[in-house]
C-alpha positions as CSV (number, residue, x, y, z in Angstrom):
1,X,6.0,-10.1,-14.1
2,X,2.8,-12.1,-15.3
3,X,2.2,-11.5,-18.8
4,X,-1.7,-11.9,-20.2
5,X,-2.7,-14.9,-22.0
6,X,-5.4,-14.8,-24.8
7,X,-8.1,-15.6,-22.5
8,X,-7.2,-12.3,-19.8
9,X,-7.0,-10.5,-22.5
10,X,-10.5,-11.0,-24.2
11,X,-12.5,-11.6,-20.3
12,X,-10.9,-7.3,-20.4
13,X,-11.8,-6.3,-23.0
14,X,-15.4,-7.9,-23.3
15,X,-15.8,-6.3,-19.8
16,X,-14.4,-3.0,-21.3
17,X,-17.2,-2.9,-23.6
18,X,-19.5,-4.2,-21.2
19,X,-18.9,-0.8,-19.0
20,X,-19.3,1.2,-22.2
21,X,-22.3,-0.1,-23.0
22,X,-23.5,0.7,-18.9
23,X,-22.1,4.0,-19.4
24,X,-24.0,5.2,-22.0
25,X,-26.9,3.5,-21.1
26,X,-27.2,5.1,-17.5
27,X,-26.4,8.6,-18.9
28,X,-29.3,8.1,-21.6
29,X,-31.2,7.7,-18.5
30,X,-31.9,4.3,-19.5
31,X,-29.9,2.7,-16.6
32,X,-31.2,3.9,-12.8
33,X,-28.4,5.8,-10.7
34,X,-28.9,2.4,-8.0
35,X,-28.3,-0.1,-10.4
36,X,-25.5,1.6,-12.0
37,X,-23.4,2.9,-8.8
38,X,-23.1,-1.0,-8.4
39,X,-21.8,-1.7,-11.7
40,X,-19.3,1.5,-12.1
41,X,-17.9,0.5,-8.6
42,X,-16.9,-3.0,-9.5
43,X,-15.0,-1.2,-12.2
44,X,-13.1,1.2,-9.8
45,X,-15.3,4.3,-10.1
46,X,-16.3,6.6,-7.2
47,X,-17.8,9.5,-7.5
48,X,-15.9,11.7,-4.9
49,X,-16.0,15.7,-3.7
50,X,-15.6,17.4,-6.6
51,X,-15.5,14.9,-9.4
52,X,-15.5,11.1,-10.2
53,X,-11.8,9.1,-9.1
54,X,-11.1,6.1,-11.0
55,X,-8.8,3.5,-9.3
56,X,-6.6,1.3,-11.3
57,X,-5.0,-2.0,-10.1
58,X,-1.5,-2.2,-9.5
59,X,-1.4,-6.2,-8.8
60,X,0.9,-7.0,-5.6
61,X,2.8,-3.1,-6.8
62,X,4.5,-4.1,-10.3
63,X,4.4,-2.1,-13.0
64,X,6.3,-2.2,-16.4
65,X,7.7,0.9,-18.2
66,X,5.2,0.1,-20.7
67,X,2.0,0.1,-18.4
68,X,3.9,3.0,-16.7
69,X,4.1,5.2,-19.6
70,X,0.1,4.4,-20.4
71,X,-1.0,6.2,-16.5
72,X,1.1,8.9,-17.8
73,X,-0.3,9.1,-20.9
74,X,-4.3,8.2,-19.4
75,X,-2.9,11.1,-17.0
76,X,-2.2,13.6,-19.6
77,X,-5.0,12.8,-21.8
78,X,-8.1,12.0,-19.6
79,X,-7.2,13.8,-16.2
80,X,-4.9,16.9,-15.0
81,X,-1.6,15.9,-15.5
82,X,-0.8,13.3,-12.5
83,X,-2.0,10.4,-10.8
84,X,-2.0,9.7,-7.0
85,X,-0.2,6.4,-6.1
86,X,-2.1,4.8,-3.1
87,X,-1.2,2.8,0.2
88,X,-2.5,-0.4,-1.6
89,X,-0.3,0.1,-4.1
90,X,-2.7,1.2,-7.0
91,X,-2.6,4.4,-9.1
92,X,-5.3,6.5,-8.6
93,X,-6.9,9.3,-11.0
94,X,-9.3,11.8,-9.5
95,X,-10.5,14.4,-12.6
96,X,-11.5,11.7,-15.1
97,X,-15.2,12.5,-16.9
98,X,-17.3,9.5,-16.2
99,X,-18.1,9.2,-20.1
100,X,-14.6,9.0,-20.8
101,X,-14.3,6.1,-18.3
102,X,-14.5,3.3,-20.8
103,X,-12.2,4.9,-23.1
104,X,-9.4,5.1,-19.9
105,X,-10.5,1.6,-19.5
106,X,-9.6,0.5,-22.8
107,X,-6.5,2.4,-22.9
108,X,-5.2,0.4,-19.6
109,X,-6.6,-2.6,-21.2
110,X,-3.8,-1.8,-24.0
111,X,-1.2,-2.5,-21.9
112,X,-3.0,-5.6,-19.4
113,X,-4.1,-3.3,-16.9
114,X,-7.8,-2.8,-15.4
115,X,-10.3,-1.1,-13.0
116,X,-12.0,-4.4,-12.3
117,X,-12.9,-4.7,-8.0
118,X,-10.8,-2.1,-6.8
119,X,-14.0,-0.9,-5.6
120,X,-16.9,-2.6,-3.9
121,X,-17.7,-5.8,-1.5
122,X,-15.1,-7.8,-3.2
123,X,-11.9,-8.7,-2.7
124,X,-9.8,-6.1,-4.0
125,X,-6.2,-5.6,-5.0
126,X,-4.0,-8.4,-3.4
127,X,-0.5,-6.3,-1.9
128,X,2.7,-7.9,-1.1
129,X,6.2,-6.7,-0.4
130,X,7.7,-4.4,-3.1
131,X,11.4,-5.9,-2.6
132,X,9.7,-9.4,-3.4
133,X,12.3,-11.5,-5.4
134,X,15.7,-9.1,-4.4
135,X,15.3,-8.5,-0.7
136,X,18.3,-10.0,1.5
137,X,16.0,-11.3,4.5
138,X,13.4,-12.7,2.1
139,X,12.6,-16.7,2.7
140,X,10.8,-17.2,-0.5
141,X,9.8,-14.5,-3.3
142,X,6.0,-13.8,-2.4
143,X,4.9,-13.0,-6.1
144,X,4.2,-15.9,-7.7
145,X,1.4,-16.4,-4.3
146,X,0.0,-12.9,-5.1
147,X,-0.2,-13.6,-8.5
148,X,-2.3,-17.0,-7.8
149,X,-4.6,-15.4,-5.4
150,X,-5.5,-12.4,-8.2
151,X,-6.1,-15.1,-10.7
152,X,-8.2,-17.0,-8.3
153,X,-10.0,-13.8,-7.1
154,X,-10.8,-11.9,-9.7
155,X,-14.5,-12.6,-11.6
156,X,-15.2,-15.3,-8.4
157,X,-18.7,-15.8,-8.5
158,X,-19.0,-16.7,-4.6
159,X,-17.3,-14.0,-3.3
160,X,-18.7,-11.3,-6.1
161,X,-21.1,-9.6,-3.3
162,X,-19.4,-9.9,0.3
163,X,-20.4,-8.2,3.5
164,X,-17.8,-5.7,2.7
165,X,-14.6,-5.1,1.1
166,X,-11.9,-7.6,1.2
167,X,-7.8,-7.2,1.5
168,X,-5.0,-9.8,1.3
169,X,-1.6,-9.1,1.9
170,X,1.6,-11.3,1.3
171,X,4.9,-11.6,2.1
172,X,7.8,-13.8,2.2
173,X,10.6,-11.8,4.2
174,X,11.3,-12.0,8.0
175,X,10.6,-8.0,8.2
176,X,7.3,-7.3,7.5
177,X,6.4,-4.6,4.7
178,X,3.3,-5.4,3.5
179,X,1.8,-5.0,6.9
180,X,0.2,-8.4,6.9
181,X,-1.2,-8.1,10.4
182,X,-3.9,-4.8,9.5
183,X,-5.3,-6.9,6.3
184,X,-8.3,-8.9,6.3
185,X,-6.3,-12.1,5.4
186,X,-2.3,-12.0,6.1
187,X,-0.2,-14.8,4.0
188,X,3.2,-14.8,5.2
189,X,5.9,-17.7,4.0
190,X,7.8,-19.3,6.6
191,X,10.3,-21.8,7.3
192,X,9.6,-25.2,9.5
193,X,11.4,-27.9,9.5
194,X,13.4,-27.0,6.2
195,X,10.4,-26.9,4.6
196,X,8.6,-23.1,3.5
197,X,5.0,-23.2,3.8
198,X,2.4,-20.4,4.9
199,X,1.0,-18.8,7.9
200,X,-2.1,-17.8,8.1
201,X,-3.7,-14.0,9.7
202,X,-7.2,-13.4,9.3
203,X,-9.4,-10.4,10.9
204,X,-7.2,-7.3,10.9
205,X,-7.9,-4.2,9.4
206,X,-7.8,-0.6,9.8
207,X,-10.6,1.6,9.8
208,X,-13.6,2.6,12.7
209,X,-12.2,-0.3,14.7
210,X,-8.7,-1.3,14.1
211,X,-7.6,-4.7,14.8
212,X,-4.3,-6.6,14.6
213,X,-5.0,-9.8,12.4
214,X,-4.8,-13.4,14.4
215,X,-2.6,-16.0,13.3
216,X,-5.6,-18.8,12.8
217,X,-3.3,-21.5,11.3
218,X,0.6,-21.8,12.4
219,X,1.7,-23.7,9.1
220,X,0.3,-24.8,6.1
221,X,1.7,-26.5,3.2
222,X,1.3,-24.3,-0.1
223,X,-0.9,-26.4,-2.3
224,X,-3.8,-25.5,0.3
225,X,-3.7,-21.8,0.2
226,X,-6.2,-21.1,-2.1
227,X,-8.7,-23.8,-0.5
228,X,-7.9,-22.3,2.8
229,X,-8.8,-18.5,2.0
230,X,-11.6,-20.4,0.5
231,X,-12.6,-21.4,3.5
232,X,-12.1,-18.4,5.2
233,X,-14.2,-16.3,3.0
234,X,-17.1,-19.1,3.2
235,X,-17.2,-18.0,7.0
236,X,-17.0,-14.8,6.7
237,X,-19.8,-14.9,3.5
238,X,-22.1,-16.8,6.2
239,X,-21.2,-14.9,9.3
240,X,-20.8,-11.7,8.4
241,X,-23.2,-8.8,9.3
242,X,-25.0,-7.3,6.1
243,X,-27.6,-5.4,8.2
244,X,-24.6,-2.9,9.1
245,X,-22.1,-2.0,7.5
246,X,-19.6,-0.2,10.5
247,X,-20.0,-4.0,11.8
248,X,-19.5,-5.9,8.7
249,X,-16.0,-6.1,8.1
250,X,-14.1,-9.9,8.9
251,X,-12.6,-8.1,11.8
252,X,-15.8,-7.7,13.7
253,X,-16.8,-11.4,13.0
254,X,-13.2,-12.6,14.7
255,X,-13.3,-10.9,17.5
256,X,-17.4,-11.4,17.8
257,X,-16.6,-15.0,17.8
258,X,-13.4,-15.3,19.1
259,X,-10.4,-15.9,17.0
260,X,-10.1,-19.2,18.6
261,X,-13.5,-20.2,17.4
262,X,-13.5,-18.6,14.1
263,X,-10.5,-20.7,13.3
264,X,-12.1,-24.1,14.3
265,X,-14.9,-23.2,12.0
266,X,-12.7,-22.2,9.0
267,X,-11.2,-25.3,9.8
268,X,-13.7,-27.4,9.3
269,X,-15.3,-26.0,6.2
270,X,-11.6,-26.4,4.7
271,X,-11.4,-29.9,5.2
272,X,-14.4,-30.4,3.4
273,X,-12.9,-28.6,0.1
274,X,-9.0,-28.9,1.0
275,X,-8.3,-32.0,-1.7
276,X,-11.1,-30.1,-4.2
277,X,-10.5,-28.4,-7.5
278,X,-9.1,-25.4,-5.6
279,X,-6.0,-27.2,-4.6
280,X,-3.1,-26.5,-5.9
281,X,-0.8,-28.5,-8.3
282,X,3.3,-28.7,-7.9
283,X,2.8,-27.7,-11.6
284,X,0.5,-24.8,-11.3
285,X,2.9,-23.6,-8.4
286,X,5.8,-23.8,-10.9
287,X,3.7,-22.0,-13.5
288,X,2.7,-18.9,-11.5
289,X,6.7,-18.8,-10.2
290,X,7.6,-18.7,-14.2
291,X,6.2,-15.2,-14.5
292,X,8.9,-13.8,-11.7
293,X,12.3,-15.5,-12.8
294,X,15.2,-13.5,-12.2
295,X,16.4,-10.9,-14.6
296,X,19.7,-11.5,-16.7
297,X,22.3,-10.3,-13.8
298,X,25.8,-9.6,-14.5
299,X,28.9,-10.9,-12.0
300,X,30.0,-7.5,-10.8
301,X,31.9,-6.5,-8.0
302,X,30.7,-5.4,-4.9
303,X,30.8,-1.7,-4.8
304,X,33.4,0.3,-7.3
305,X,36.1,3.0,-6.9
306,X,33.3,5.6,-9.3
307,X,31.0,5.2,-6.6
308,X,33.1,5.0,-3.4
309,X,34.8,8.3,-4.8
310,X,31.3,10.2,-5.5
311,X,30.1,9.3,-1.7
312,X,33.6,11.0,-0.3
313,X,32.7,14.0,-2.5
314,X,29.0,14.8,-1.9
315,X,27.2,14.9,0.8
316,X,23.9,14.9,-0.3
317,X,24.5,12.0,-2.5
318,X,25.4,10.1,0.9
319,X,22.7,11.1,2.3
320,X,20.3,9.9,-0.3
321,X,22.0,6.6,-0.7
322,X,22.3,6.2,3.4
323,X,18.2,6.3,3.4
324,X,16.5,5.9,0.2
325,X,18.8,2.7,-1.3
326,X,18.8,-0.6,0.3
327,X,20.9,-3.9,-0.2
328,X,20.7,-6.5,-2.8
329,X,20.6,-10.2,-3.3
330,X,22.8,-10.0,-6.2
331,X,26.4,-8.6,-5.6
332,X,27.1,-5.3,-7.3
333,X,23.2,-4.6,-7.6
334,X,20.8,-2.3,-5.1
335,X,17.0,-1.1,-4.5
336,X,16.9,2.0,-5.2
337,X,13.8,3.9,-3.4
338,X,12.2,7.1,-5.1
339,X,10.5,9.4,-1.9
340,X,7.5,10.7,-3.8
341,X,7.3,13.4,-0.7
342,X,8.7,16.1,-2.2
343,X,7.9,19.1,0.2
344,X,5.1,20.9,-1.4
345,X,3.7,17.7,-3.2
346,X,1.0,16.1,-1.7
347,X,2.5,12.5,-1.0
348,X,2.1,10.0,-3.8
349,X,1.2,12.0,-6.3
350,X,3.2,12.0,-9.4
351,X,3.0,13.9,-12.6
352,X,3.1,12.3,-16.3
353,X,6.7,13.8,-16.4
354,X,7.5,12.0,-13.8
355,X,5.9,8.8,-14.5
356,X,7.7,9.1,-17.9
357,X,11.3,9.7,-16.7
358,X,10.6,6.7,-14.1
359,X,9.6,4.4,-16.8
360,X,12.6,5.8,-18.6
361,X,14.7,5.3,-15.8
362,X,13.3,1.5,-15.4
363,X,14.1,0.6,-18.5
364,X,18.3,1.9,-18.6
365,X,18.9,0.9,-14.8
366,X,16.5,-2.1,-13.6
367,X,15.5,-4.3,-16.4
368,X,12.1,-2.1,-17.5
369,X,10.2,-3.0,-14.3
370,X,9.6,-0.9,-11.0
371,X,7.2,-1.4,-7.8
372,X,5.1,0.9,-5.9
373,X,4.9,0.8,-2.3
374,X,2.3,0.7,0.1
375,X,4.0,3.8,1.7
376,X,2.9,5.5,-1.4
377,X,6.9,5.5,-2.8
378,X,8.6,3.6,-6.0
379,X,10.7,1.4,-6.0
380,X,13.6,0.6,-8.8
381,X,14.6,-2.8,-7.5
382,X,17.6,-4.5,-9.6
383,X,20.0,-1.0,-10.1
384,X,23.8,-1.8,-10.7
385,X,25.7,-0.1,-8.0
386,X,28.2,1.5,-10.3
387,X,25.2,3.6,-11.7
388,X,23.6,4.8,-8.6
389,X,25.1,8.2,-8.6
390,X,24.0,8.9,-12.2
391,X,20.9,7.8,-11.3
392,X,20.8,10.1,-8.7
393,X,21.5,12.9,-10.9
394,X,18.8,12.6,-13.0
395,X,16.2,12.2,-10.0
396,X,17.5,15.6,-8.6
397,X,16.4,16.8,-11.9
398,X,13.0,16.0,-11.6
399,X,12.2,16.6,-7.7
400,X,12.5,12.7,-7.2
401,X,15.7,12.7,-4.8
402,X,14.2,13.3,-1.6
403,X,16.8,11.9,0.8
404,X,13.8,11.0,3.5
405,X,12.8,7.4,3.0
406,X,11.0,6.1,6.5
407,X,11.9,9.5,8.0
408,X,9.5,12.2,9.6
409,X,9.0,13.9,6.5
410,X,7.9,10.5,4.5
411,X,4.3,10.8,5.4
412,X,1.5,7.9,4.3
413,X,-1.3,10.7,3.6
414,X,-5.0,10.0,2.0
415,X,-6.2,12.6,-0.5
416,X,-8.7,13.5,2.5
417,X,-11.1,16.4,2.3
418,X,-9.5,18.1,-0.7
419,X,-11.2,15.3,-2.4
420,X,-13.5,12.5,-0.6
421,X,-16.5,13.0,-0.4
422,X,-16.4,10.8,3.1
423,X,-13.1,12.8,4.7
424,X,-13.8,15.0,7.6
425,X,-11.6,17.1,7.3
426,X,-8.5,18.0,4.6
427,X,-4.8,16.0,5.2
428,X,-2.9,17.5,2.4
429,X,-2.5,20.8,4.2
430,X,-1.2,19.0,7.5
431,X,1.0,16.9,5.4
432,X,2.5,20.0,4.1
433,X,2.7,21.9,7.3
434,X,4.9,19.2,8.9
435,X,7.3,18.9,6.2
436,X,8.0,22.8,6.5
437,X,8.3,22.8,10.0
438,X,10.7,19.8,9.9
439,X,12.8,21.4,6.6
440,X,16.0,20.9,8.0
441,X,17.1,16.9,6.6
442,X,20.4,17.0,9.3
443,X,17.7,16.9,11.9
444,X,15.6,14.7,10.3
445,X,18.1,12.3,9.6
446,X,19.1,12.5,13.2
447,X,15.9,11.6,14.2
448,X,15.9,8.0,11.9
449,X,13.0,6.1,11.3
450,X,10.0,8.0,12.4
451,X,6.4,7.3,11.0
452,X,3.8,9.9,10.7
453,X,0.4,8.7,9.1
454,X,-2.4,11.0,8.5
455,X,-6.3,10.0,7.7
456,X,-9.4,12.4,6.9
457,X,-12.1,10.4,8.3
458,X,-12.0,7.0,10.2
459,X,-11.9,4.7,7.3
460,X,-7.7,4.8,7.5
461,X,-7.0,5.1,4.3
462,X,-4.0,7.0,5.4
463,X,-3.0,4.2,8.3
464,X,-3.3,6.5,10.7
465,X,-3.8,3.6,13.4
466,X,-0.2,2.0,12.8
467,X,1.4,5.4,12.4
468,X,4.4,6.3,15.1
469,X,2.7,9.5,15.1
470,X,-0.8,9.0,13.4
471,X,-3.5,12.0,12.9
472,X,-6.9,11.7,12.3
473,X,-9.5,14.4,10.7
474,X,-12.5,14.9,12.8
475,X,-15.3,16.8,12.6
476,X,-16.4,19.4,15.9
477,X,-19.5,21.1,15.0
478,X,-18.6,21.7,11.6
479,X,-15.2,22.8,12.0
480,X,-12.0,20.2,11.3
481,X,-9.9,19.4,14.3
482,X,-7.2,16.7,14.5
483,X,-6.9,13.5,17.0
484,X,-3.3,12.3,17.8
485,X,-2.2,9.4,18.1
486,X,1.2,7.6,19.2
487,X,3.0,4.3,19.4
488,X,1.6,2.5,16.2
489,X,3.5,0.4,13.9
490,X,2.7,-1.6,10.8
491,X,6.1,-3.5,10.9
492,X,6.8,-7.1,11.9
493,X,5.5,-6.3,15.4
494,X,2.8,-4.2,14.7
495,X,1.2,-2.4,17.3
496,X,-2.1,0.1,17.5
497,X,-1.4,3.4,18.3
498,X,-3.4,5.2,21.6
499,X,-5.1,8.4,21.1
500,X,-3.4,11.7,23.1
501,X,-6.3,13.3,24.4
502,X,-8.3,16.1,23.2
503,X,-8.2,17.0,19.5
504,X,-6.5,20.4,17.9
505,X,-6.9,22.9,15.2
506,X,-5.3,22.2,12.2
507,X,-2.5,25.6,12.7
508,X,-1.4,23.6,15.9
509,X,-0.4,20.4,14.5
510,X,3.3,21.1,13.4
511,X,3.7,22.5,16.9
512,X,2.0,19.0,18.8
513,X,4.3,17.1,16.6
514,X,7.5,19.2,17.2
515,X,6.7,18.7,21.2
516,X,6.3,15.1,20.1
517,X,9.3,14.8,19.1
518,X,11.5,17.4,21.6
519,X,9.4,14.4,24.4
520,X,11.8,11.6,21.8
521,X,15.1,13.3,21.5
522,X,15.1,14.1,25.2
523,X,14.5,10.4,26.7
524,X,15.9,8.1,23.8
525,X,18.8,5.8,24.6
526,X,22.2,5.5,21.6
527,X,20.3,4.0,18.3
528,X,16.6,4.1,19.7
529,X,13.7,5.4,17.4
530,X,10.6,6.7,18.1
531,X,8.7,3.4,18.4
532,X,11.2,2.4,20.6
533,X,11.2,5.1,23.0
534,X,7.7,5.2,23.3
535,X,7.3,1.1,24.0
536,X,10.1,2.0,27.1
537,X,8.3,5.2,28.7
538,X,4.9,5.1,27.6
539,X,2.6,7.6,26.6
540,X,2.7,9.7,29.8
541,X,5.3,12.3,29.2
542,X,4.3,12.8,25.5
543,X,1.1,13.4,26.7
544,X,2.0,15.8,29.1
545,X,4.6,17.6,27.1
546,X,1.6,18.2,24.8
547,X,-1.2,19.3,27.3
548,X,1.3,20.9,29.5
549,X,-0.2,24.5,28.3
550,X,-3.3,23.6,28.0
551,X,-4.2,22.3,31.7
């Protein structure tokens, strides 16, 4: 993983005490409330319901033992004991006292970590595939591209103060899961000619108005990526709406203009900058792609007679391995997936115990290095097989086992009205009520792969949109009701999901979604999930199952 030079580390820590200085400052009363929400957003500070939430960059979801132990420790020290991971793959901290912000900062800038635009019109936290670098249907590892675009992106002058916030996803597998299409810019690697190179999405996004990204440029060769987002965000800095911000987002620009038309005019501002200083060098390439060179792998076997036995003699073991651990690269190695959704936990949180027997964990099975997911999970990506079952083992012992990876029960949940200040209504408690209604894991992994996505307000920071099944928190009068959704998906083919009908109470939820999924089980044909049932019969008799009472 990238390591800091001399000069990341001092532009940190100068900006460290730059916030300090701000901080005390603005609560002399010396600093004015307007000039200083600016300045504590660009550092990752919102003040939210109930107290200020400080979110920390997780760059494209890697994290070593190291930086892992120091959000436990900021955790334990500064906050309440845990940290919420998030779906764009940051760690998030919502009790922290804003006058013990720069000493967090400093803390994280300890271990080459930082706060710096996670919040605000910027372009924030680049994602990318957490299998990057061990995934069997990967074309080329993605971080090294990630890494480049951070570097490139963070302190940018140009693009400091943008008409509103700005995500970048990448990947480099054929299946798609860093959901390139719903980001403002999608960079996927692909293969033409026997040559990789990039595709190019811009104007997707999530949100008021969602919108699946458009490919605005089919292929293009490496060394022009950073001039080519370049030229992106140039027409997007000149186009964009400032005089409102519902309308300001890329997306709304695309589809104002046409993604046919944007693209001719990214186009042509990139040919006037594509051979510039931005362009990048075969060595530079080579550089960024030192940082993520393989870990020392031994020549095992695939599989072993320890392991073949311990799957013959416990069930639940099987079970865990069927969903939550996924193939390797390497022979006699595995991903290992850690479902933070235990029932009862509100999903991606994790306490500093946790976080300290992951690091732990990290550093005896997979080489001291882990990922977090956009799905709000972690990820242990180089394990020896022969291990997996001890592994296991000590998971179960901390409430990290969950056998439900990308089942119903794995729900993608914001923090909603529990604690923003812009939700509508609370999604923890919905979260919770579905995993106790569906409580039996036979079921559920008879079921498979089923999505659910919950949101407390239209901003999507739960992905309700590209949910199977996604809910959204409304506000009726002052009470919180609940819009359903179905036939979303965030994978390769990603699709928007189309709203039921009429919203519900919160109490009727588990019951909508348990007729949801009676309306699956009844009409799916041998090996067909949810998303795939729905795309065959169409929303009708979901819909009717569901209002079938009510008309």
């Amino acid at each position: 993983m990238y390591i800091y030079d001399n000069y990341d580390q001092k532009m940190i820590d100068e900006r460290v005490e730059q916030y300090r200085d701000q901080t005390q400052r603005f609560l002399a009363g010396d600093l004015p409330a307007e000039e200083f929400q600016h300045l504590r957003l660009r550092n990752g500070l919102y003040i939210q319901r109930l107290a200020p939430m400080l979110r920390v960059n997780v760059p494209y979801g890697m994290l070593s033992s190291k930086q892992l132990r120091k959000l436990a420790h900021v955790a334990r020290f500064f906050d309440k004991g845990y940290g919420h991971f998030t779906t764009r793959q940051n760690m998030q901290y919502n009790w922290p006292k804003l006058e013990e912000v720069p000493d967090i900062l400093a803390e994280l800038a300890s271990v080459e970590m930082h706060a710096i635009q996670s919040s605000g019109n910027c372009i924030r936290n680049t994602t990318s595939d957490q299998y990057a670098g061990v995934a069997v249907d990967e074309i080329e590892d993605s971080r090294a591209y990630a890494e480049l675009i951070r570097q490139w992106s963070t302190f940018h002058p140009e693009f400091n103060w943008l008409p509103r916030k700005f995500k970048i996803a990448v990947t480099g597998c054929r299946e798609d899961r860093a959901a390139v299409q719903v980001h403002d810019i999608g960079v996927r690697l692909v293969e033409k000619d026997g040559k990789v190179g990039l595709q190019i999405l811009a104007g997707g996004g999530l949100g008021r108005t969602p919108v699946l990204g458009s490919v605005i440029k089919e292929y293009l060769d490496k060394e022009h990526m950073l001039t080519y987002i370049e030229a992106i965000l140039r027409v997007y800095n000149r186009y964009g709406r400032r005089d409102n911000k519902y309308k300001a987002r890329i997306k709304i620009l695309v589809r104002a203009m046409t993604a046919e038309v944007f693209a001719e005019k990214v186009e042509e501002e990139w040919l006037s900058i594509k051979d510039g200083p931005g362009t990048l060098t075969e060595a530079e390439i080579q550089r960024a792609k030192s940082f993520f060179t393989r870990p020392a792998y031994k020549a095992l076997p695939e599989g072993s007679d320890a392991l073949n036995d311990a799957l013959k003699q416990n069930f639940a073991f099987k079970a865990w391995m069927t969903h939550n651990v996924k193939p390797h690269q390497e022979t006699g190695y595995a991903i290992v997936n850690l479902a933070l959704k235990e029932t009862g936990v509100a999903p991606g949180d994790v306490t500093d115990e946790q976080m300290e027997v992951i690091a732990d964990l990290a550093d005896t099975y997979s080489f001291g290095e882990l990922r977090v997911t956009h799905e709000q999970n972690v990820t242990l990506a180089d394990v020896e097989q022969a291990s997996l079952f001890n592994l296991w083992k000590t998971l179960c012992e901390h409430g990290l086992a969950t056998p439900n990876l990308g089942l119903l029960t794995d729900i993608i949940c914001c923090p909603g009205g529990d604690y923003c200040s812009l939700a509508n209504a609370k999604s923890l408690p919905v979260a919770d009520a579905i995993q106790r209604r569906f409580d039996d894991l036979d079921y559920l992994h008879d079921l498979g792969d089923l999505d659910i996505n919950i949101s407390g307000c239209m901003n999507a920071c739960g992905h309700h949109h590209v949910g199977n099944i996604g809910i959204l928190g409304v506000d009726k009068k002052g009470q919180e009701f609940y819009q359903v959704s179905i036939g979303g998906s965030a994978a390769a083919n990603s699709s928007l999901a189309k709203i039921l009908g009429p919203s519900f109470a919160q109490a009727e939820i588990p019951e909508v979604v348990g007729k949801l999924v009676d309306v699956y089980v009844n009409n799916r044909v041998e090996e067909e999930f949810f998303i795939d049932t729905y795309n065959r019969i169409g929303i009708a008799p979901f819909k009717s199952s569901v209002y079938a009472e009510k008309a």
